[in-house]
OpenMM code with the backbone's topology and positions (N, CA, C; nanometers):
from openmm import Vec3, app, unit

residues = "UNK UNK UNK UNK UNK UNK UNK UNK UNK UNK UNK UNK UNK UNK UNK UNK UNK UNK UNK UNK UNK UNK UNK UNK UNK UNK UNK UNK UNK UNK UNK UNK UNK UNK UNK UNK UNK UNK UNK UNK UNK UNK UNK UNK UNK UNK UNK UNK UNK UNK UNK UNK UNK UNK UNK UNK UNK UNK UNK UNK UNK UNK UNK UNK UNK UNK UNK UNK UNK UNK UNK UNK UNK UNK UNK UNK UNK UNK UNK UNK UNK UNK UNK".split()
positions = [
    Vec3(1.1901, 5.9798, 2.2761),
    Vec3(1.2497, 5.8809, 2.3640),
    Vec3(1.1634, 5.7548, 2.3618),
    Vec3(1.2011, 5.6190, 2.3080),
    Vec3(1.1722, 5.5310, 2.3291),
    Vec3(1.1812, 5.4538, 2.4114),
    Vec3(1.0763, 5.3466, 2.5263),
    Vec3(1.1188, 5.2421, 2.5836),
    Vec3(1.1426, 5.1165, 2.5179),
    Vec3(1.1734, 5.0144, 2.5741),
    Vec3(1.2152, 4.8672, 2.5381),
    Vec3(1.1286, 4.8241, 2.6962),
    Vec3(1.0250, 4.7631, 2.5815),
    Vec3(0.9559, 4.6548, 2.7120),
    Vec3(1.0306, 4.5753, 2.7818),
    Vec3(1.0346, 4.5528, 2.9419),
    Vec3(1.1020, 4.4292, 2.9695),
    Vec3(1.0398, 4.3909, 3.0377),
    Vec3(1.0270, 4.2517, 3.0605),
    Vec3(0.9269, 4.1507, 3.1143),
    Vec3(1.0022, 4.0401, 3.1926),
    Vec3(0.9128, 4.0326, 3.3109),
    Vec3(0.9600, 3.9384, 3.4547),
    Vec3(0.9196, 3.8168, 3.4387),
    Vec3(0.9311, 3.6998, 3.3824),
    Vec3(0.8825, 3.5611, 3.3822),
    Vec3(0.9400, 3.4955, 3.5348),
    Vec3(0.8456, 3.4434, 3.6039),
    Vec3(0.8832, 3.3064, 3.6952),
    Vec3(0.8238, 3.2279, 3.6697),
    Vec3(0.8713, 3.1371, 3.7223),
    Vec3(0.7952, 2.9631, 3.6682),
    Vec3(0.7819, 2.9212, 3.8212),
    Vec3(0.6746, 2.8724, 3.9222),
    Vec3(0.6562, 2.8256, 4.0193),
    Vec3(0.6871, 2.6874, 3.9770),
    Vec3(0.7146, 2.6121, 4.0805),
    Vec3(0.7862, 2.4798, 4.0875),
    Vec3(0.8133, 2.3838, 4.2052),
    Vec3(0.8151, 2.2898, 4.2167),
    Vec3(0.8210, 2.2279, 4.2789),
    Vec3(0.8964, 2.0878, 4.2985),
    Vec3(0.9894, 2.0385, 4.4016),
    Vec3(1.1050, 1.9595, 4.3744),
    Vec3(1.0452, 1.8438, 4.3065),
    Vec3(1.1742, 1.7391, 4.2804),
    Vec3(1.0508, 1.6178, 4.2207),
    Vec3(0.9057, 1.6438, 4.1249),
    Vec3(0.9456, 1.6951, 4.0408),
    Vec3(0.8128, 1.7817, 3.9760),
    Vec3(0.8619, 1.7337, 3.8114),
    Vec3(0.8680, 1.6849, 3.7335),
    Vec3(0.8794, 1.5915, 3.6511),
    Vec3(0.8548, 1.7585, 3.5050),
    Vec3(0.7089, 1.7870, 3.4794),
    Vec3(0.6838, 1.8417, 3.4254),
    Vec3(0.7367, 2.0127, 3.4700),
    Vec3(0.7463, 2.0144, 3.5711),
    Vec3(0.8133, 2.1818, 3.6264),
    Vec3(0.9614, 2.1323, 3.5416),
    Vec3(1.0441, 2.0648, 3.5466),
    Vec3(1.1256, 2.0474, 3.4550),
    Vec3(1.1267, 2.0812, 3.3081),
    Vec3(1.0548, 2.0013, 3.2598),
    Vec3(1.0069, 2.0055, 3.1087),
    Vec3(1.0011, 2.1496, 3.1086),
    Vec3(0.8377, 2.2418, 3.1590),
    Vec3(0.8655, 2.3616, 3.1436),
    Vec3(0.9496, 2.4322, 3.1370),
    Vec3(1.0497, 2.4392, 3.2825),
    Vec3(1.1983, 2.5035, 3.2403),
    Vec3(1.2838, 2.5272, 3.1660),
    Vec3(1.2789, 2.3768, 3.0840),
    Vec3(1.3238, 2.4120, 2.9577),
    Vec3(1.2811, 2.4890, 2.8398),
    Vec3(1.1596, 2.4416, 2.8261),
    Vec3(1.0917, 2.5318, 2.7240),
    Vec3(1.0929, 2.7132, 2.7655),
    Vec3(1.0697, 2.7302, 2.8942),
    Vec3(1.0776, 2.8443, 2.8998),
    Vec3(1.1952, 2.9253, 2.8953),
    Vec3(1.3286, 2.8473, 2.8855),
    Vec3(1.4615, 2.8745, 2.8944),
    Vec3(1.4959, 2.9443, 2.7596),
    Vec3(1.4471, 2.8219, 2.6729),
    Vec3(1.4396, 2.8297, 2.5407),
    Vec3(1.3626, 2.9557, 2.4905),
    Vec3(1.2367, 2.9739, 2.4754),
    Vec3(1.1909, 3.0774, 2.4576),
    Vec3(1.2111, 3.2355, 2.5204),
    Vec3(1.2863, 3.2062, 2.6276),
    Vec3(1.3393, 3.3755, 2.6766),
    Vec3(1.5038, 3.3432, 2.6727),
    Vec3(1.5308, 3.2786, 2.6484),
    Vec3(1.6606, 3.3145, 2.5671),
    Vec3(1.6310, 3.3516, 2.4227),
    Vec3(1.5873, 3.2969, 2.3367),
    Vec3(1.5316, 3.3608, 2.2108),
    Vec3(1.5129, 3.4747, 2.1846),
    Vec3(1.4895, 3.5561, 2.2836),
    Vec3(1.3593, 3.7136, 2.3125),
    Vec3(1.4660, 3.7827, 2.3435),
    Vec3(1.5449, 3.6965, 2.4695),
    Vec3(1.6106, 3.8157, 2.5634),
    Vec3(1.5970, 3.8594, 2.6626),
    Vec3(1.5000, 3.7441, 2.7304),
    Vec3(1.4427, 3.7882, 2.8915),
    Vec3(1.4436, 3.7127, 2.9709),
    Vec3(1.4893, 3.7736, 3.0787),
    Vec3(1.5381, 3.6573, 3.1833),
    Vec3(1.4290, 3.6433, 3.2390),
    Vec3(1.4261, 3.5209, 3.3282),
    Vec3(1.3053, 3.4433, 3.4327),
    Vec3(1.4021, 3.4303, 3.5321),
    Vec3(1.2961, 3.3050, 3.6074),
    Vec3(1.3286, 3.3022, 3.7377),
    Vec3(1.2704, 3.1745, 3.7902),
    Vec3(1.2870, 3.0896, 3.8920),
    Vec3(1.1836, 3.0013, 3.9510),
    Vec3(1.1249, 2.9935, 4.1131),
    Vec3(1.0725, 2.9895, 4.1460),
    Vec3(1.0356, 2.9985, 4.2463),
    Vec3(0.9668, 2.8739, 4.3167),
    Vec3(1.0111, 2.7500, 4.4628),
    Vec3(0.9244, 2.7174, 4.4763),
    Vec3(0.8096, 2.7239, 4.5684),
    Vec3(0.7312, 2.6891, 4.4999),
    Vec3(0.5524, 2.6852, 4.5785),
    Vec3(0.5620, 2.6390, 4.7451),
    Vec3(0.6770, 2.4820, 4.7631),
    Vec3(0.6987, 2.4927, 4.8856),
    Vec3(0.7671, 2.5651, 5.0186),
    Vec3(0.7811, 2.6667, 4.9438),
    Vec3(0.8981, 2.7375, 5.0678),
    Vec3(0.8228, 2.8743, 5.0757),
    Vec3(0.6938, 2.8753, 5.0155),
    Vec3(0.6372, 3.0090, 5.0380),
    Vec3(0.4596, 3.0311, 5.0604),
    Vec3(0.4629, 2.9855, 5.2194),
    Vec3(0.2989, 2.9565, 5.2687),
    Vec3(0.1972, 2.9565, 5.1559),
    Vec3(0.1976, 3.1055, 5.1029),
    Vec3(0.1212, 3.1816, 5.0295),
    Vec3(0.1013, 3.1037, 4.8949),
    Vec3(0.2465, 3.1230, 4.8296),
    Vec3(0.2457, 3.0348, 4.7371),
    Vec3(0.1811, 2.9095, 4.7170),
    Vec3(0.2243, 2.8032, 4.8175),
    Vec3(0.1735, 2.6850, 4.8579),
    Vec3(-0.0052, 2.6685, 4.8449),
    Vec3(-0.0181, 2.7533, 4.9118),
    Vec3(-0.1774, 2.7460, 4.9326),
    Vec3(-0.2503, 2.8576, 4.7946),
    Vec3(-0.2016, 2.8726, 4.7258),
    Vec3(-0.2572, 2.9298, 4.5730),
    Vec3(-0.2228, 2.8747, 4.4476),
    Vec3(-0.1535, 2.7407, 4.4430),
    Vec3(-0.0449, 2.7317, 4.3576),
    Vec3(-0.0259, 2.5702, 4.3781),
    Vec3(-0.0390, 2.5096, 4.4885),
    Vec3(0.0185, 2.3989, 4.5125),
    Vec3(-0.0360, 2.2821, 4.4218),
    Vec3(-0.1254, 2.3102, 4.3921),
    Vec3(-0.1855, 2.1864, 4.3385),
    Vec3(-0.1551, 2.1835, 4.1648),
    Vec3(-0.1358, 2.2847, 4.1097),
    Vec3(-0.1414, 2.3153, 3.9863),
    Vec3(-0.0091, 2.3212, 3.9119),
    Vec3(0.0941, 2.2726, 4.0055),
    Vec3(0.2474, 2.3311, 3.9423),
    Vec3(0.2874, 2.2543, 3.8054),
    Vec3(0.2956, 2.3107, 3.7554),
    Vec3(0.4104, 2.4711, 3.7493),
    Vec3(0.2741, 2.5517, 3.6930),
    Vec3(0.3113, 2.6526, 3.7209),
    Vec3(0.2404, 2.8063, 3.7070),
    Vec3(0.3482, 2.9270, 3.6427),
    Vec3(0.3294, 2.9397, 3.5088),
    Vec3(0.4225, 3.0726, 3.4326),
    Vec3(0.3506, 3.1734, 3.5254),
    Vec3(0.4289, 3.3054, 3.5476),
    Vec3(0.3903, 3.4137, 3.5913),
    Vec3(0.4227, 3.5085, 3.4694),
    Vec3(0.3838, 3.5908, 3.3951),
    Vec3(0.4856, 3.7066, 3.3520),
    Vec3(0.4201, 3.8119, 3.3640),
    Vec3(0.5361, 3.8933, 3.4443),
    Vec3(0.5089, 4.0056, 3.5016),
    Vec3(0.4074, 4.0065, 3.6215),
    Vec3(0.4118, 3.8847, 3.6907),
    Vec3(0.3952, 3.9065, 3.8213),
    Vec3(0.1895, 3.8642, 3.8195),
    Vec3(0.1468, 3.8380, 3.6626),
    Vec3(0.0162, 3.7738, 3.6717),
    Vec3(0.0403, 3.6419, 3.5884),
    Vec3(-0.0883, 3.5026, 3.6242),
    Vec3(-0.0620, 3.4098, 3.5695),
    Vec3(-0.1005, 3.3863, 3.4088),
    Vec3(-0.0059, 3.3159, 3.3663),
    Vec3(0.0183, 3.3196, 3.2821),
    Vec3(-0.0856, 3.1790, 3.1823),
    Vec3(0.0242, 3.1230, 3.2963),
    Vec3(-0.0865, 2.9382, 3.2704),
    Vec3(0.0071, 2.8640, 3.3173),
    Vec3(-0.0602, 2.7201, 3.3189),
    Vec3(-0.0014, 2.6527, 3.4513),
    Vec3(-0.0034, 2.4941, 3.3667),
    Vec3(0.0533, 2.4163, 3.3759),
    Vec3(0.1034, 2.2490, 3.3807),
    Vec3(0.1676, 2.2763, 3.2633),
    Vec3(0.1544, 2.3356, 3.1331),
    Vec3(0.2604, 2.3303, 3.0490),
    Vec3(0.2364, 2.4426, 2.9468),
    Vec3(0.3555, 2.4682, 2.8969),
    Vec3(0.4816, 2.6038, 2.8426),
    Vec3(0.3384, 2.6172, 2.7237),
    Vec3(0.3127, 2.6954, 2.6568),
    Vec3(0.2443, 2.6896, 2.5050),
    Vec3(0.3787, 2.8355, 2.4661),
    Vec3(0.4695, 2.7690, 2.3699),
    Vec3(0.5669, 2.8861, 2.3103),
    Vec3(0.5088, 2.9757, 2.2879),
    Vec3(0.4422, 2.9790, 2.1520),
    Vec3(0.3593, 3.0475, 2.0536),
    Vec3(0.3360, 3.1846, 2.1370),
    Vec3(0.2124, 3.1467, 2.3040),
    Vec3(0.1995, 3.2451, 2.3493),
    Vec3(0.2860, 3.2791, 2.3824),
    Vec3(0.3710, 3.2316, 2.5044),
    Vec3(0.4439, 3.2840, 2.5961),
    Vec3(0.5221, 3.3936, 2.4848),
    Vec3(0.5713, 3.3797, 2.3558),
    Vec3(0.6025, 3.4729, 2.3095),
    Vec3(0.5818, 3.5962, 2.2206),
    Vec3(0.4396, 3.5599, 2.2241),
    Vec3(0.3299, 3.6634, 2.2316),
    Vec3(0.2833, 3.7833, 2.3019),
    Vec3(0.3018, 3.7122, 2.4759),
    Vec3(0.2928, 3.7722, 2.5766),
    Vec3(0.4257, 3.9122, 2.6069),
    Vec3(0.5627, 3.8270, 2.5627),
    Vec3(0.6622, 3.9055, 2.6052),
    Vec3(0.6852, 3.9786, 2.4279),
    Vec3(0.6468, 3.9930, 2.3273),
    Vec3(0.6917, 4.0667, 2.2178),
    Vec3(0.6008, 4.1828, 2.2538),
    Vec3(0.4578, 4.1951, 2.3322),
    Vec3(0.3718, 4.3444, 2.4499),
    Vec3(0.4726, 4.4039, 2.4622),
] * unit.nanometer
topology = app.Topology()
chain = topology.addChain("A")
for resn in residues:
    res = topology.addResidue(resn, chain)
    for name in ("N", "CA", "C"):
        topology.addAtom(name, app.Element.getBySymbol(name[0]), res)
């Protein structure tokens, strides 16, 4: 019995966020490619978030640890999710 890895990407974000944009795309792009859905989340609507996160947005998550933060690097990100 084999599994099939599947992997949780979010992208933290923030409105008016110029480059959280940009990322989105790229990350759209690259997990559509793969086959894995994401998600976004923003930094302002979640205390926690806000105060771990706020200054640095956007922040990739995958699988729920960071990934890296102000901008997409493909190469890895699909590095990370072919694990």
């Amino acid at each position: 019995m084999s599994e099939t890895a599947t992997h949780e990407v979010t992208l933290l974000v923030r409105r008016d966020c110029p480059a959280c944009d940009t990322a989105a795309a790229e990350i759209d792009g690259v997990c559509s490619e793969m086959g894995v859905s994401w998600s976004t989340s923003d930094v302002d609507a979640d205390a926690e978030l806000r105060a771990e996160y706020g200054d640095r947005v956007p922040v990739i998550l995958v699988d729920g640890v960071e990934h890296g933060f102000w901008k997409v690097e493909p190469q890895r990100l699909r590095a990370a999710l072919a694990r």
